[in-house]
N, C-alpha and C positions, 0 to 999 in steps of 0.2 A: 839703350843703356841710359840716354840721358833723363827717360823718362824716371824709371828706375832711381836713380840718383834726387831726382826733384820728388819722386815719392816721398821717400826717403827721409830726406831732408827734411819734409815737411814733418813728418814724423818725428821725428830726433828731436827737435827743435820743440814739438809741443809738450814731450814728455817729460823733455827737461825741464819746463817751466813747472811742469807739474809735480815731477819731482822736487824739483825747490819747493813751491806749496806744500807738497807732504813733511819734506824735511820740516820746517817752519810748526807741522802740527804735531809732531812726533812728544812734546809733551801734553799734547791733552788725549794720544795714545793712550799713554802711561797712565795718566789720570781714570779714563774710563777702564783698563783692566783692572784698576787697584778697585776702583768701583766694583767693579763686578764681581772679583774673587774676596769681596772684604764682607758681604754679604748683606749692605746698604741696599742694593740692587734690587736686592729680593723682597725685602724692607718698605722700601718703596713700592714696587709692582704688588704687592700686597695689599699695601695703604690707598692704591690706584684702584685697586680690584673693589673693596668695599667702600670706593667714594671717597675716601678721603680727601683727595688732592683735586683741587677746582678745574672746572674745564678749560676754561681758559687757561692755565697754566701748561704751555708746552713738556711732554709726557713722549716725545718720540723714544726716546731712549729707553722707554718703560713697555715699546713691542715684546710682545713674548719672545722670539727669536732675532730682532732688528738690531741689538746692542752684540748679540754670540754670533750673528751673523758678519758682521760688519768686521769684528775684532777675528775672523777667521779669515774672511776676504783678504786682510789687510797681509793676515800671517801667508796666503796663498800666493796673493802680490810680492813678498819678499821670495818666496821660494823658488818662484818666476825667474827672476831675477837674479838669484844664485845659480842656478841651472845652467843660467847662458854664457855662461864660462869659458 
């Protein structure tokens, strides 16, 4: 059991931290679905597709699926989370 308990533990303990870090990003959440459903997103991944926007210019956000993907993760992780009720 002790072992159990020190798993545990360990566990708890990291996800809490990490939950704090989520809580703390919860408005740049916000930010990136207003992005997304405001139709900027698209706007850009457009501008990206024929060149526009320089390479060196950091473009993660502009994956085909990495911005819907992430923003559904995140909705998964809460769902997770309500379940355990």
């Amino acid at each position: 059991m002790s072992a159990s308990f020190d798993r545990l533990s360990i566990v708890v303990a990291e996800l809490e931290k990490r939950l704090d870090e989520l809580e703390t990003l919860l408005p740049e959440v916000k930010k990136l679905k207003a992005y997304q459903s405001s139709g900027k997103w698209l706007q850009d991944y457009e501008a990206d597709e024929r060149g526009e926007i320089p390479a060196e210019v950091n473009r993660s956000v502009l994956s085909q699926d990495g911005l819907y993907d992430l923003l559904a993760d995140l909705d998964a992780l809460r769902a997770r989370f309500l379940e355990q009720k």
